[in-house]
C-alpha positions as CSV (number, residue, x, y, z in Angstrom):
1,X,80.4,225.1,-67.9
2,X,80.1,227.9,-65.2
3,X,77.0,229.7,-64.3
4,X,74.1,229.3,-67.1
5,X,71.6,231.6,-67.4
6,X,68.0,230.5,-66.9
7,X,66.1,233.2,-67.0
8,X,65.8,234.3,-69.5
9,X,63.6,238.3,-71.0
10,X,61.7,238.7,-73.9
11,X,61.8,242.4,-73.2
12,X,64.9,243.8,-72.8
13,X,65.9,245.1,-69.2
14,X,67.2,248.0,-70.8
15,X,64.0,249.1,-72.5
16,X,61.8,248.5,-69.2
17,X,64.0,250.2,-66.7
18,X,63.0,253.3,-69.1
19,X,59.7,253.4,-67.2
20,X,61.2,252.3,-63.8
21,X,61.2,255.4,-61.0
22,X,64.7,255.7,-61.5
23,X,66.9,255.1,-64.6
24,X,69.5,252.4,-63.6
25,X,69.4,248.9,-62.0
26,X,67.8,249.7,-58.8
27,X,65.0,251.8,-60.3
28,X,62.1,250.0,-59.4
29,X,58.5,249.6,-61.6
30,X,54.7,250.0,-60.7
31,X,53.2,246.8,-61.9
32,X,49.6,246.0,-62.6
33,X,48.8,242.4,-63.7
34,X,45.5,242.8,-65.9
35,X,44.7,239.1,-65.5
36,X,44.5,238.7,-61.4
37,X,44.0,242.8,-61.5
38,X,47.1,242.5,-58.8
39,X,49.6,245.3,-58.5
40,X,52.6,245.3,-57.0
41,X,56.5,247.3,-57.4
42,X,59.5,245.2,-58.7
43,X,62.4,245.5,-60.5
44,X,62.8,245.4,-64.1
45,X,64.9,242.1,-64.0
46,X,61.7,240.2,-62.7
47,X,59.0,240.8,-65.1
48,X,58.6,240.1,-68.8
49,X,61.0,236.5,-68.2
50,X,60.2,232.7,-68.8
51,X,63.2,230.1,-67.6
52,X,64.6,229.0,-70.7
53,X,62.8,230.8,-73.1
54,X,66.0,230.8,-75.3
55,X,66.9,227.7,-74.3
56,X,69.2,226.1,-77.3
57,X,68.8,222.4,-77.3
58,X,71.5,221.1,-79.7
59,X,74.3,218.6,-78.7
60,X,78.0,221.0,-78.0
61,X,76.4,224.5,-78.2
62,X,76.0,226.1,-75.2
63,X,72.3,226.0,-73.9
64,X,72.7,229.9,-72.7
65,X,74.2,230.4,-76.2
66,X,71.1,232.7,-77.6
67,X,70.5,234.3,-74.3
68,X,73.9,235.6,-74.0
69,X,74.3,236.8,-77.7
70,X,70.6,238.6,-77.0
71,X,72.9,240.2,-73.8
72,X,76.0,241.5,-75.8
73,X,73.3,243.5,-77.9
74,X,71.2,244.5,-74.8
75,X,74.5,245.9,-73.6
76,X,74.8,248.2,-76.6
77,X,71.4,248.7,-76.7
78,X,71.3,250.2,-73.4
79,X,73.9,252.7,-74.2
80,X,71.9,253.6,-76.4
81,X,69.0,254.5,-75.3
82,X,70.4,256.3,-72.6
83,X,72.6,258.3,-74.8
84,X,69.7,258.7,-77.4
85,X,67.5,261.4,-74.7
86,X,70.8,263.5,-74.3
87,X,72.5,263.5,-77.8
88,X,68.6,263.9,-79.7
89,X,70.3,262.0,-82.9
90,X,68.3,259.9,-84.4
91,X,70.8,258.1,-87.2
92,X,73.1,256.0,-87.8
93,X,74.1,253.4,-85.8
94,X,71.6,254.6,-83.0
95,X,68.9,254.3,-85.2
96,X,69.9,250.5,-86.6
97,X,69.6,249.9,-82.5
98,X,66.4,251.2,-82.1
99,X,64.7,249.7,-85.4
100,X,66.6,245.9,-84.1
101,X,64.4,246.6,-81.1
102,X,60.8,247.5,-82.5
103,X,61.4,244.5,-84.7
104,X,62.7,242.2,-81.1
105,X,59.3,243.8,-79.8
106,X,57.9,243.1,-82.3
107,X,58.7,239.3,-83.3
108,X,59.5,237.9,-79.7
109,X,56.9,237.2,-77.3
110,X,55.4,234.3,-75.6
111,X,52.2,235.1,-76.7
112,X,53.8,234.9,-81.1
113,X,55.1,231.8,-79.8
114,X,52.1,230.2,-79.0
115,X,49.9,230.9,-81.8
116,X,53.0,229.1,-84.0
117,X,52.6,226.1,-81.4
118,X,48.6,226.2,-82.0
119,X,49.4,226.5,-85.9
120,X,52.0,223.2,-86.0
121,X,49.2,221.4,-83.3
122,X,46.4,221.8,-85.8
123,X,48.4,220.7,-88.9
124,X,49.1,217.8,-86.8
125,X,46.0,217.1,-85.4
126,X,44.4,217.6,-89.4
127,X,47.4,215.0,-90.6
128,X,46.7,212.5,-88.1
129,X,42.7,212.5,-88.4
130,X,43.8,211.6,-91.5
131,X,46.1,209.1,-91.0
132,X,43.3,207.4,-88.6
133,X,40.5,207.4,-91.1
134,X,41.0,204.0,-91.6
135,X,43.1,200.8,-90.7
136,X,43.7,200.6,-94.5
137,X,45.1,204.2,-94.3
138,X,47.1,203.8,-91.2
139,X,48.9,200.4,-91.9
140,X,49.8,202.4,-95.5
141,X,51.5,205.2,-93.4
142,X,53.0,202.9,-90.9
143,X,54.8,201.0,-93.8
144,X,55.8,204.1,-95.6
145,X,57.5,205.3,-92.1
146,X,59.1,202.1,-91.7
147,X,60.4,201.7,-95.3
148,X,61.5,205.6,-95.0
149,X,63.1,205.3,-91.5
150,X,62.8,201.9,-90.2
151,X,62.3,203.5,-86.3
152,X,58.9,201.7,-85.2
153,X,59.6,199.2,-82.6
154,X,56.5,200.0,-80.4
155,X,54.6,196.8,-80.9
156,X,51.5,198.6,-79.4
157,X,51.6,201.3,-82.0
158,X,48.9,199.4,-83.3
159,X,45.9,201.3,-85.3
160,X,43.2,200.5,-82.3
161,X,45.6,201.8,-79.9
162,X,46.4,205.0,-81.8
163,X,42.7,205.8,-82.2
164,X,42.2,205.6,-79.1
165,X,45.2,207.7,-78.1
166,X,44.4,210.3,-80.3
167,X,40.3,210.4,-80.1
168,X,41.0,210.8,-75.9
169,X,43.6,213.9,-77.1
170,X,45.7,212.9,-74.1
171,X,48.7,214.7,-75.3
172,X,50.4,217.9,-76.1
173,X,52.0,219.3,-79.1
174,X,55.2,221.4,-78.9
175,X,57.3,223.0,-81.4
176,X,61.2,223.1,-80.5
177,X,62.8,226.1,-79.6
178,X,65.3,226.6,-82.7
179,X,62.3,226.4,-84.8
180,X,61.0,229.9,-83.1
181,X,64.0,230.8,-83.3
182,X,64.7,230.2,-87.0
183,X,60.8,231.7,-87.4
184,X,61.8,234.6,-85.1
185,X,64.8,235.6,-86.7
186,X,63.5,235.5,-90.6
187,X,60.9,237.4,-89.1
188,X,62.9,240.0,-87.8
189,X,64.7,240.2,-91.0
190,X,61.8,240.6,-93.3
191,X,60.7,243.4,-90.7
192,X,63.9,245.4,-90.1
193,X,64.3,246.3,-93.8
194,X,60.6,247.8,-94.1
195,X,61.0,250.0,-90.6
196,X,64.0,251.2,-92.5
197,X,62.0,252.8,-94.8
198,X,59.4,254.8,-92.4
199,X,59.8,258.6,-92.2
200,X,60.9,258.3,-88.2
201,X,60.4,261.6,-86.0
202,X,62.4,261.5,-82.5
203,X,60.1,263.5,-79.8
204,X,61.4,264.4,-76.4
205,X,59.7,264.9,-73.7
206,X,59.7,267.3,-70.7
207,X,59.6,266.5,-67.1
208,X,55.8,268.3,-66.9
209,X,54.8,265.4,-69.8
210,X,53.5,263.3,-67.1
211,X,54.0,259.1,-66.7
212,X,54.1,256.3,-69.7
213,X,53.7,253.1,-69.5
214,X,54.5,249.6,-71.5
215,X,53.0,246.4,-71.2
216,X,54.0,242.6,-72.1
217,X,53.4,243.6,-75.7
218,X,55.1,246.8,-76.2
């Protein structure tokens, strides 16, 4: 299978090395963590990166799969937005890069990804209450699931000891990573048509404009 690539951006490596001290891959980034108020320099390739963010879990598809189709268009992307502060154009297929990033920006973030997770946990959580109201109720579900499915062996699944389980909330809820994915990417095509549509005006800067900065949230 080769190499596989773990770690894995939700901000493109192209668009931070924009605010790096240097433009390439050695330029190197002033860092200030707002939560520990730490700062420290780094390059871009270690910020803004979770292992296995894009992870694809799904039996003969390569688990890098995503990660390296988000790279080909990174790749592009860079060229882009190098070429973009010389050439001042603002169309075309430059602009089509650009808007695929605000909507990436945009869509993409750990922080998107958990409020989905909190969304799918509370559904659960209300569905299950339910489920639990009563014995009557639960042994209803149970035989529905069986009758449907036929997949509950667990002899102690038994409605005392899923009370219990649940009342002492001893467990997580996660959402799979091709559903963000498949959330992400409708997302970002519901989004890309409406930035489409803005009036855009393309402002260069000088070398007297002074510093910028981005955050985890651009």
């Amino acid at each position: 299978m080769g190499n596989i690539a773990r770690t894995h951006h939700y901000i493109p490596q192209c668009y931070l090395r924009g605010f790096a001290d240097s433009f390439g891959k050695k330029g190197v980034l002033h860092v200030f963590d707002l939560v520990d108020e730490t700062k420290f320099l780094t390059r871009p390739r270690n910020v803004a990166c979770i292992r296995d963010f894009n992870k694809v879990n799904v039996k003969n598809i390569q688990q890098d799969a995503l990660e390296n189709s988000f790279s080909k268009f990174e790749s592009k992307l860079a060229k882009v937005l190098h070429n973009i502060g010389n050439s001042k154009y603002f169309a075309g297929d430059e602009k089509i890069y650009i808007i695929n990033l605000m909507a990436l920006l945009a869509v993409r973030s750990p922080q998107n990804r958990e409020k989905i997770r909190k969304f799918y946990e509370d559904i659960a959580n209300i569905v299950l209450s339910i489920t639990l109201s009563s014995k009557v109720q639960y042994e209803l579900t149970m035989r529905k699931i069986k009758n449907n499915s036929g997949n509950v062996t667990n002899k102690e699944a038994t409605y005392e000891n899923i009370l219990k389980f649940h009342e002492n909330g001893d467990y997580n809820i996660k959402v799979a990573n091709e559903m963000h994915f498949k959330i992400e990417q409708r997302s970002i095509s519901d989004l890309i048509p409406l930035l489409m549509k803005y009036y855009w005006s393309f402002v260069k800067t000088t070398n007297d404009s002074g510093y910028f900065i981005t955050t985890d949230r651009p």
